[in-house]
N, C-alpha and C positions, 0 to 999 in steps of 0.2 A: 211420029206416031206414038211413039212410048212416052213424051210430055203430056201428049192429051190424053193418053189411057190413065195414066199418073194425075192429072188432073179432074178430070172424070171421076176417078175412083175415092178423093178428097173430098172433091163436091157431095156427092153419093153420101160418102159414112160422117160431115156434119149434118146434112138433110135427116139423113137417119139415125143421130141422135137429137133430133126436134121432135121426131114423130110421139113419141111418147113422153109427156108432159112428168119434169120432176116433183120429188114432194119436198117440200122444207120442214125438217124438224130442228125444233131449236127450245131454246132453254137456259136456264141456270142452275150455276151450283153454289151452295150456301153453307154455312156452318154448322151444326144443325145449333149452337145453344144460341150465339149471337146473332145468326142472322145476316153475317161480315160474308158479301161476296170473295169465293177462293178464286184469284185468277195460278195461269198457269198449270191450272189441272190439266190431265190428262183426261180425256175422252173418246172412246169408240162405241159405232153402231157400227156391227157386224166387221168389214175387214177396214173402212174408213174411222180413222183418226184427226183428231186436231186437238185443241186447248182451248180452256177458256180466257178472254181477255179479261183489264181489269175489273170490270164491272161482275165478272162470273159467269157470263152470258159465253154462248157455244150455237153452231148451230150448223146443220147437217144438210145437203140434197139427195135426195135415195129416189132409185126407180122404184124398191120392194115395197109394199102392203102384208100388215098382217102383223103378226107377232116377234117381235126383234129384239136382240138384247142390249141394253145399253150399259155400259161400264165405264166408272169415274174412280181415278185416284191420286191423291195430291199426297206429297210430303207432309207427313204431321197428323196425316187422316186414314181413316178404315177407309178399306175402298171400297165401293158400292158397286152391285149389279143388282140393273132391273128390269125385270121384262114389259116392253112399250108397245101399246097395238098402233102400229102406224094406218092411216087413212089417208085418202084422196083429200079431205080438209085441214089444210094448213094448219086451223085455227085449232083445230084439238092436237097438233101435234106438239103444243109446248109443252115442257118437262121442268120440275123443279127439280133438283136433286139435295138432300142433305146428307151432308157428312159428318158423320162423329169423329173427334180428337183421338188419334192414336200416336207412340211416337216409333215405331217401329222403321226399318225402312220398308219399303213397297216394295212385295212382291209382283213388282214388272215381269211383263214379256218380254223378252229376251232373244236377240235370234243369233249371235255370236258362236254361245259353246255349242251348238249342237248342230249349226246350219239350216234346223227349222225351229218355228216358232216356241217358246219353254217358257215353264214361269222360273224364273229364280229358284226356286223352292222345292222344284222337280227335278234340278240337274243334281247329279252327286258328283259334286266340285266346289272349287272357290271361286264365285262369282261376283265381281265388284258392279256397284251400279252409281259413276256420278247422276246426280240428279239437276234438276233444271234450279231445281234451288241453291244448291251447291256451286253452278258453273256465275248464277248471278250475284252471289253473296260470298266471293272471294274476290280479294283484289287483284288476282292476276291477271297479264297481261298475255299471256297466251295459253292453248292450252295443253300442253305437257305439263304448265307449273301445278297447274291443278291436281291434273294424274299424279303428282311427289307427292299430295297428303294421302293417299291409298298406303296401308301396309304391304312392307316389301316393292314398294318403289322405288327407285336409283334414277333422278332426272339431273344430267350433266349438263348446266346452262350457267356456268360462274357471270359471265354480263348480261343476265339478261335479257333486254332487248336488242342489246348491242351485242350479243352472241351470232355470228352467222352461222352457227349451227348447234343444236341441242341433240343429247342422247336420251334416251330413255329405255332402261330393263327394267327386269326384274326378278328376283328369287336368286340372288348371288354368281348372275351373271356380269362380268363389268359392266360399269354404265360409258366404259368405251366404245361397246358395242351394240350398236340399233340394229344390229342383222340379226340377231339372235332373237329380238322379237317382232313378230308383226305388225304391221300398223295399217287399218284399215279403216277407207272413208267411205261410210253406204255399202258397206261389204267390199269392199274393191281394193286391192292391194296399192299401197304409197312409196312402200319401200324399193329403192332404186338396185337394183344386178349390181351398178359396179361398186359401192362399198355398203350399199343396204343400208342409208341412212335413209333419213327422212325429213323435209323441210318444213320445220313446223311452225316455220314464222310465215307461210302463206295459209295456213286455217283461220280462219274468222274468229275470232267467240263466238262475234253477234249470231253467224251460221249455224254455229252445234246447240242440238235439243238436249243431248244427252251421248252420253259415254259409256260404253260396255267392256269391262276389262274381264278377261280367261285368264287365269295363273295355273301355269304349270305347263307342258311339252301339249301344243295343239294341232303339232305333226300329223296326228293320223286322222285329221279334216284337210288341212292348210298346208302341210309338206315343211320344204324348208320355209326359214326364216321366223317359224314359231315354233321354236323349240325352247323358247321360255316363257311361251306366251303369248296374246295373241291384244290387241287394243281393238276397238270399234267404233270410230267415231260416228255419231248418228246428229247429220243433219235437219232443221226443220225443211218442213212442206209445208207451202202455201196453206192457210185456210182458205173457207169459203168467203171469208171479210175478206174486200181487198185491205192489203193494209201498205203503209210506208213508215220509213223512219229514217231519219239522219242524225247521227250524232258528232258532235264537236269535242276535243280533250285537248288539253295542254297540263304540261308537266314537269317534272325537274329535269336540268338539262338542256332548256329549252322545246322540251319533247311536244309535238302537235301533230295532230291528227284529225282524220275525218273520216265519216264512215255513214253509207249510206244502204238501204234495203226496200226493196217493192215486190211486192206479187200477190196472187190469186188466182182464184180455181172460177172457172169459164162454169156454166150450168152445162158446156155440153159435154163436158168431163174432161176437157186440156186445163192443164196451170200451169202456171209460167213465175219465175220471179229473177229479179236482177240484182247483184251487190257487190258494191266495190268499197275499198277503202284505200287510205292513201297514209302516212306517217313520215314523222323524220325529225330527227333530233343533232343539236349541236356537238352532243355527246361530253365523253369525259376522258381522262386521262387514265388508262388502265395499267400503266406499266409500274413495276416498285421505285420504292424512290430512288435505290442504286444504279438504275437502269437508266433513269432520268437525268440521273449527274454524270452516266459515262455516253451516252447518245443523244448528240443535239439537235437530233435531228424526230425526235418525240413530237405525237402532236397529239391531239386528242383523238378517240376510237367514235365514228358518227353510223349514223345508216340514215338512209332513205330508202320507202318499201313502196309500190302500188300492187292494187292487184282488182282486177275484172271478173264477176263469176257470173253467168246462165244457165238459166236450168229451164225444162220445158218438159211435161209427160201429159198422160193421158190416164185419167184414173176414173172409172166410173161402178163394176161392177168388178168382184173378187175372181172373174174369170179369166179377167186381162186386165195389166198394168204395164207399162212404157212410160222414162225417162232416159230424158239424158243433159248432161251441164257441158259446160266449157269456163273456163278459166285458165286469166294468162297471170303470169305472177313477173314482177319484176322489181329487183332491189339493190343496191350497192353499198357495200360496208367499209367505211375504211377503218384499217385493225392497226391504225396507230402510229403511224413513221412516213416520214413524207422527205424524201431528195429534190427528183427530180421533176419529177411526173404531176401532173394537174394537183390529182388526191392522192397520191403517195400511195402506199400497198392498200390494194381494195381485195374483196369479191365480192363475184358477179354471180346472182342466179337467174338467168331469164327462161319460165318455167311455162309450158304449155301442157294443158291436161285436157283430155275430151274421157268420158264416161258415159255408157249407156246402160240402161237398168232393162229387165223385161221379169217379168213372172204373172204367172196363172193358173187357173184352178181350174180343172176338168173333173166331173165326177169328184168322187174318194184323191184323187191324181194331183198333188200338188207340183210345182216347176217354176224353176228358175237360172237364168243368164244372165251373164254379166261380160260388157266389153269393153276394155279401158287403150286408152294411150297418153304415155307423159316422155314428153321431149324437154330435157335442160339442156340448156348453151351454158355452161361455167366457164367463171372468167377469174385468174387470181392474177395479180400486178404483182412484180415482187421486186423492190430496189432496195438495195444497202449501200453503204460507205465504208469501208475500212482500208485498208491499205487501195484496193483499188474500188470504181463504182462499177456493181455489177445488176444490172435490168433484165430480168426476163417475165413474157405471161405463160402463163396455166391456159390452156383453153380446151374445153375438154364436152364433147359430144356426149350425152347419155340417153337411148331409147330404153324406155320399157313398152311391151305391149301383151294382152292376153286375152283368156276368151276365161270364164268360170262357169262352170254349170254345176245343176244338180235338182235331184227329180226324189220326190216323199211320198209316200200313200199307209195308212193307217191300216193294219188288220188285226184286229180285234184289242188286243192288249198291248200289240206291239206298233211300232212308228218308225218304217223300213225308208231308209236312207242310202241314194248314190248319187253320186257321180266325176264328170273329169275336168280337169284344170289344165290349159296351156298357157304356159308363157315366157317370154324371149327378151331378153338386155342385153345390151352392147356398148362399149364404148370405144371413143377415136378421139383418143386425145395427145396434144404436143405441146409439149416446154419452150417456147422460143425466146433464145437467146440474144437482144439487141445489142450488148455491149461485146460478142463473140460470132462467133461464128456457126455456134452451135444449134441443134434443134433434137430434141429428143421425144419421139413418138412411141405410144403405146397405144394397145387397141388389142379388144378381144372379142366373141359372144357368148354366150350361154344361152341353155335351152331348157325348159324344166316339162317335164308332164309326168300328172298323177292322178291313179283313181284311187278313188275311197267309197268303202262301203261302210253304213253303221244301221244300228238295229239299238230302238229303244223302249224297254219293258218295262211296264207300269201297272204293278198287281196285288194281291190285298188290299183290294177298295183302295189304292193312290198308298198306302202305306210303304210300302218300297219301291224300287225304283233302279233299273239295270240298265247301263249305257254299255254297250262294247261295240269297235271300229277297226278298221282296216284301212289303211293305204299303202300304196306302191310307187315310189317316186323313179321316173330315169332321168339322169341331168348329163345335160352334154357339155362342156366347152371346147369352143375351135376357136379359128383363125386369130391366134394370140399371137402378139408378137410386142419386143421390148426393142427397139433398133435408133442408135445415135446415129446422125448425119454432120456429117463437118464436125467431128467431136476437137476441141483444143484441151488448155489446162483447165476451163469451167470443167468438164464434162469426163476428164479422163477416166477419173477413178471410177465412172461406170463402166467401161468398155466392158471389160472382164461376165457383165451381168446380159449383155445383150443376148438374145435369141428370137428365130421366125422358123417358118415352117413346120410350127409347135404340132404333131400327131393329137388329133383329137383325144380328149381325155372324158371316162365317163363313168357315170356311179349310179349305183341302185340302191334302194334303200325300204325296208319296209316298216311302217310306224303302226303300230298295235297300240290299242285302247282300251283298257275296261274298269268302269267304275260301279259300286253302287249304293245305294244309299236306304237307310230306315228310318223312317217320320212317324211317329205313330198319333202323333197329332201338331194343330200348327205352331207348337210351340216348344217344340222340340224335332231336330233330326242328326242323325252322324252318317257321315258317309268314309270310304277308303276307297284308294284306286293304284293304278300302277298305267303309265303312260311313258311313250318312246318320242322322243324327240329326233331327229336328223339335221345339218344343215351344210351342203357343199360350200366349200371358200367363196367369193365377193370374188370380182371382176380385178378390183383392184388391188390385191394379193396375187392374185392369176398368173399377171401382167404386168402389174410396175413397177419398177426399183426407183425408190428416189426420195425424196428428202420428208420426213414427216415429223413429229413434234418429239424432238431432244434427241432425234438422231438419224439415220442414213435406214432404210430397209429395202428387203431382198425379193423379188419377185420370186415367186414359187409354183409353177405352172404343174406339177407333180402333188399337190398338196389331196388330202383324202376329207370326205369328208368327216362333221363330227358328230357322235352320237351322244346323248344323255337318256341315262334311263331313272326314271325317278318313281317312286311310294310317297303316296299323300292319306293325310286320315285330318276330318277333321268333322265340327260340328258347331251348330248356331243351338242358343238357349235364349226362351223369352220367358224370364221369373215374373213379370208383371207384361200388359198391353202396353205401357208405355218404355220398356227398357229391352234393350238385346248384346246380348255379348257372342263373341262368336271369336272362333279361333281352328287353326291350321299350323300342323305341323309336317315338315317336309325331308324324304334324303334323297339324294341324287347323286349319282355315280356317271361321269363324263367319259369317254373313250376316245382317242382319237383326239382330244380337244384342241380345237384353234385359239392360239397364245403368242403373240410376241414377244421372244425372248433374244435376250443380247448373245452374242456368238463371240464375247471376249476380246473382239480385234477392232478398232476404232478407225476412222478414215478419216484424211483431211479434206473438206467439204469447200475450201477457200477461205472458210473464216474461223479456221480451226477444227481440231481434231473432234470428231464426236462416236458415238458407237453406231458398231454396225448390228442391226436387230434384222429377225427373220421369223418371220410366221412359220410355228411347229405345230406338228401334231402332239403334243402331251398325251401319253400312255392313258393317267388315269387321274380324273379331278373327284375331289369330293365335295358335294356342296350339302347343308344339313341349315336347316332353320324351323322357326316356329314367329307364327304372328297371328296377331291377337287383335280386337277392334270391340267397344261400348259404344253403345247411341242408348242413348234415352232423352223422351223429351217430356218432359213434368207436366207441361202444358203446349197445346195448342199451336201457340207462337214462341216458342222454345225450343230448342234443338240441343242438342251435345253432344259430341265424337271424340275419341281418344281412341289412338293406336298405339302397336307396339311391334315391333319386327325386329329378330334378333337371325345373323349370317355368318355362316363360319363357310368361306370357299378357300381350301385348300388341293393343292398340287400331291396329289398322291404318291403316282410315280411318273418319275422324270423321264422323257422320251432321251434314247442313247444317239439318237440320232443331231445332236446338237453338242456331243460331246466334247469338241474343236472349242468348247466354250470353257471348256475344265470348271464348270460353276455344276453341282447338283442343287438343282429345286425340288428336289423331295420335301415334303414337309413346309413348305414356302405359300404363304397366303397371296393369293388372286391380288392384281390392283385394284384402287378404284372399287372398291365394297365395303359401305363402313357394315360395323360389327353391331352396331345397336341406331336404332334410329324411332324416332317418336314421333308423333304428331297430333292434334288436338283442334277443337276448333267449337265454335258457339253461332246458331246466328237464331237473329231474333227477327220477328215480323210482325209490322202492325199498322194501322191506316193512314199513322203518323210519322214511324221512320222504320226501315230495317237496317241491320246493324250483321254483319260477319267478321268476327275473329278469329283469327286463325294459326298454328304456329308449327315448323317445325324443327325437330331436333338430329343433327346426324353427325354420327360417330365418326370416330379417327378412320382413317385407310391407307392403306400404304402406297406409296409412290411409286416404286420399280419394283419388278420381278425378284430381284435377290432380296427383297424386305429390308434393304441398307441404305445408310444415312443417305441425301440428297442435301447438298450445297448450297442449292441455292433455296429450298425449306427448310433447311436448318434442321432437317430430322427424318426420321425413313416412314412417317408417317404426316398425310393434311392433320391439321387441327380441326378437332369436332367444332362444330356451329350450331348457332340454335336463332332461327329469327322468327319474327313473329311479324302476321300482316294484319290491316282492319280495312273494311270497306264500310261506308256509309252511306245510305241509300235514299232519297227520299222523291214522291211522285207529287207532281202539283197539277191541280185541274186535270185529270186521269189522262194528257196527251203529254207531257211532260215529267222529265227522270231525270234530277239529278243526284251525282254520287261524285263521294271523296273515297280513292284508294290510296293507302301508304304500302307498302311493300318496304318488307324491311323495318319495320316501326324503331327497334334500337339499334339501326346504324351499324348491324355487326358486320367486321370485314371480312371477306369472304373470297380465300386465295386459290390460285391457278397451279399447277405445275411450275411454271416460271418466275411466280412468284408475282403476278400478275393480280390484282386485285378488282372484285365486285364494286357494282355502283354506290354501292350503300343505300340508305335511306332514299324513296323511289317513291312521291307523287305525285298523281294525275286527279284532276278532275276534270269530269265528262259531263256535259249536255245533250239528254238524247230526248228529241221532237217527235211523236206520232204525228206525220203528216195528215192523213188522212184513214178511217176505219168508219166501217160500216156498224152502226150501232142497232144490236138485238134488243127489241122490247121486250 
């Protein structure tokens, strides 16, 4: 009975969106002086969006009649709005659009810092915007690398592609740590409960339209995990063209790839689109060369990646919209060393995600839901050779799952904002030991739910401008436990660490917001604010004692959370249409802060002695900076960008509760934050070739917590680096795109902790085919 009522009611609401016949409006956008079709623009009629292809051509199906607004804005262009009388006859509904040359960046909409729709220009914050030109005219190969040309970016990805995992902060947080900031795909949270990373070698490029970066504690929207900020990755949506593509690369290293993309928007308002890619490289040899003369057992570091993604919603009128994707991801890295075992030490990420979108518009009543699920299977191999051979896997269970809501309606001057966020990670994971007897399990959950309220004031004819916010987070963890089975000599020196029947542990927290800003026209504004960060410890601090990079650490199931409380002032200047500078200065005071520090006593782990480190809470960090950013573009088809971000993160006062260490870090700088960092970049565009270069610079950092020498760096600081990338781009008969990317263009080396070295010099050239596209006359 309930398939046919279910079927029945399918039937019914395609039937019923037949009954009323759509209108097609469509058109181009053009230059205004040349006359050069702009593809890539941006385009909306009323709440529907899309771009225009090469040609410049757009085009739209709308139930509405009558007077509508239409808005176009490209890179490099003033943006336009026009009011269009739509009709019943197609044939009047075509649109030219011209755009005059600006080089500003575009003041986008934006839905990130605020949870409802904003222009850039309205939020009194720092709001970063990659653009579609930006994500196509860099030669990176994924996209974190891109987010490190932002000021005050920290992206930790020494190999590359051959990295099985990248960090990304920002504002003088490590770039050890990805819990500290959010990362978000379609508004939907990525960041995993048990160490709040994030996999960012399963995001597409080909997938993202664009990138919305928050700087600064976005706690009192989002809770934990951005309390230094918040990322947005924003994927396309089908147009009305159906379109396809596949594209083919091969690279240094043996590196080869594929990658392919389809979909389109149905007239009865469903779109659907599919894309998978596949990669995999011979790799290289990452280890130093000392390393290489005392272990003969080196091999080279490879990966092979695939990955499947579906998306399907329904989008017809701004009253109701429904989506949702599936994507399964699946990759194996080997990191270098090979005994026994087929591919020697690997890991394994086998990644399932399901996402559903829902929002709509009642009246004044705006609303939206969000429901996600990502299941990893992680997998690490791990074999050596020294005096004896010891084999064990990593295998380690990770759910995340939640719900996001939140409900907006405008009264008069003001833009009232609520609502609440659930959601729950777990993990269950064991060490198994093949060469013993041992097995070592851990497993915990967490729970988080928070409401927030925010209220946003826009008065003096749009002249100023007042955001202030509220939330309330409770965060629970239970059923933790650290427990060895069959422990021998592998395993012994954990005993001591073991515990279950851990009493639930739980924390509250409230994250207050207020900022505001003065514009008194668009070419000038300054804003200040004062914003609360929060974030309770990762799953895998919680819960697991055991071996991590250059030493042994301590489960910490007692640990509190951390607060940061930070003062920001900053402001954008436009001295000409074609030029903008803009700059932020920041201080931040941490409480509580989450820190690994060594505890003075060292353990033999079977292949020597190494220390034993333990997540504290640090009394008081100071973190202070200031970053700065120019665009201007002379012309048309010209761009220029130069950053500047300057980071002092220091340990204030030293938490006494580590004192068993007899080391004080008072006065002791943060690891892993360089102190000066630069970046710069050009791209050009024309009918003939596009051209992006790009580069950046980044300062010394210190290795360990005492700021003292390291052995095997040869100094208690990395070496600053400066590399520089170029892409070349060119389009033939408008269904084909070829591009050369170097990465790395001078071959700079680029070392690990371990002493472990970068690919170097890194190119790819790609082939990518428009299958087929529906061409607008």
């Amino acid at each position: 009975m309930r398939t046919r009522f279910l079927t029945v009611f399918v039937i019914v609401m395609l039937l019923a969106g037949q009954l009323q016949a759509q209108i097609k409006v469509s058109g181009k956008v053009l230059e205004s002086g040349t006359l050069y079709p702009v593809s890539g623009a941006h385009v909306s009629l009323g709440k529907q969006i899309t771009a225009t292809d090469v040609t410049g051509a757009f085009e739209f199906e709308t139930f509405e009649t009558g007077k509508l607004f239409l808005q176009v804005t490209a890179v490099g262009y003033q943006p336009s709005t026009k009011s269009v009388e739509v009709d019943t006859d197609s044939k009047g509904n075509q649109i030219t659009v011209y755009l005059s040359e600006e080089s500003q960046r575009l003041d986008e909409v934006v839905v990130t810092a605020t949870r409802t729709e904003n222009r850039i220009s309205n939020i009194p914050g720092r709001i970063e915007l990659i653009s579609p030109e930006k994500l196509q005219l860099t030669s990176n190969q994924s996209i974190d690398e891109v987010i490190s040309l932002l000021p005050g970016i920290q992206v930790s990805r020494s190999f590359g592609l051959f990295s099985h995992k990248s960090t990304v902060s920002m504002r003088g947080m490590s770039s050890k740590e990805q819990a500290r900031t959010l990362v978000l795909v379609d508004g939907v949270p990525v960041n995993k409960a048990d160490g709040g990373s994030v996999n960012w070698n399963l995001i597409s490029m080909l997938d993202v339209e664009r990138v919305e970066v928050v700087k600064g504690p976005g706690s009192a929207l989002y809770g934990g995990n951005a309390m230094g900020g918040v990322i947005n990755i924003i994927r396309k949506k089908p147009s009305v063209n159906p379109e396809a593509s596949l594209g083919l690369s091969y690279g240094t290293y043996n590196t080869r790839g594929i990658k392919a993309n389809a979909g389109s928007s149905l007239k009865s308002g469903f779109y659907w689109s599919a894309g998978a890619f596949f990669r995999d490289s011979d790799g290289y040899i990452t280890q130093s060369w000392a390393d290489q003369q005392a272990n003969p057992y080196i091999v080279p570091s490879t990966f092979e990646e695939k990955m499947l993604g579906l998306r399907a919603g329904y989008r017809k009128t701004e009253r109701f919209e429904a989506g949702i994707d599936i994507s399964v991801f699946d990759d194996r890295r080997e990191t270098g060393e090979k005994v026994n075992q087929l591919h020697g030490n690997t890991t394994d990420h086998d990644t399932y995600s399901l996402r559903s979108v829902f929002s709509g518009k009642e009246g004044l009543w705006n609303w939206n839901a969000s429901l996600f699920y990502l299941h990893e299977r992680y997998k690490r191999v791990s074999e050596w050779q020294k005096d004896d051979y010891t084999w064990y896997d990593v295998l380690s269970v990770r759910e995340d799952y939640g719900l996001l809501s939140g409900l907006s309606r405008e009264f008069g001057l003001h833009t009232f904002s609520a609502g609440f966020d659930l959601r729950n990670g777990a993990v269950d994971a064991s060490d198994i030991y093949y060469t013993s007897t041992d097995q070592v399990d851990n497993k915990g959950k967490i729970r988080f739910l928070g409401f927030y309220i925010q209220d946003q004031l826009n008065f003096f004819d749009g002249r100023m401008q007042l955001v202030a916010g509220l939330r309330y987070d409770y965060s629970v963890f239970y059923d933790g436990a650290f427990i060895i089975h069959q422990p021998s000599a592998e395993t012994n020196f954990m005993n001591q660490y073991q515990f279950s029947d851990q009493s639930n542990q739980t924390w509250g927290a409230l994250s207050p917001r207020i900022s505001i800003q003065f514009k008194p026209d668009d070419s000038f504004r300054l804003y200040g604010g004062y914003s609360r960060g929060f974030r309770p410890s990762v799953l895998d601090d919680l819960c697991r004692s055991g071996r991590v990079r250059g030493g042994f650490k301590v489960a910490r199931p007692d640990l509190k959370p951390e607060f940061i409380d930070n003062i920001e002032i900053g402001a954008d200047f436009k001295p000409a249409t074609w030029m903008k500078i803009s700059a932020s200065a920041y201080y931040s005071m941490g409480s509580d802060f989450l820190y690994y520090v060594s505890t003075g006593d060292s353990i033999d782990m079977g292949f020597g002695n190494r220390p034993i480190m333990i997540r504290s809470n640090i009394s008081s960090v100071e973190i202070y900076g200031i970053e700065s950013e120019v665009t201007f573009s002379p012309y048309n088809f010209l761009n220029f960008f130069g950053t500047y971000a300057y980071t002092s993160s220091r340990i204030k006062k030293y938490s006494a509760e580590n004192a068993v260490a007899n080391v004080d870090l008072t006065g002791k700088y943060l690891t892993d934050i360089p102190g000066h960092a630069v970046s710069f970049g050009t791209f050009y565009r024309s009918d003939w070739v596009n051209i992006g270069l790009t580069g950046r610079f980044t300062g010394k950092m210190f290795i360990n917590d005492q700021n003292i020498f390291d052995d095997i760096v040869g100094s208690n600081q990395y070496p600053a680096t400066m590399t520089v990338d170029l892409k070349i781009q060119r389009e033939f008969y408008r269904h084909l795109n070829v591009a050369l990317s170097i990465q790395n263009l001078l071959d700079t080396k680029v070392y690990e902790s371990q002493g472990a070295v970068g690919p170097g010099r890194f190119i790819v050239v790609e082939v990518t085919g428009k299958l087929w596209q529906k061409k607008v006359e």
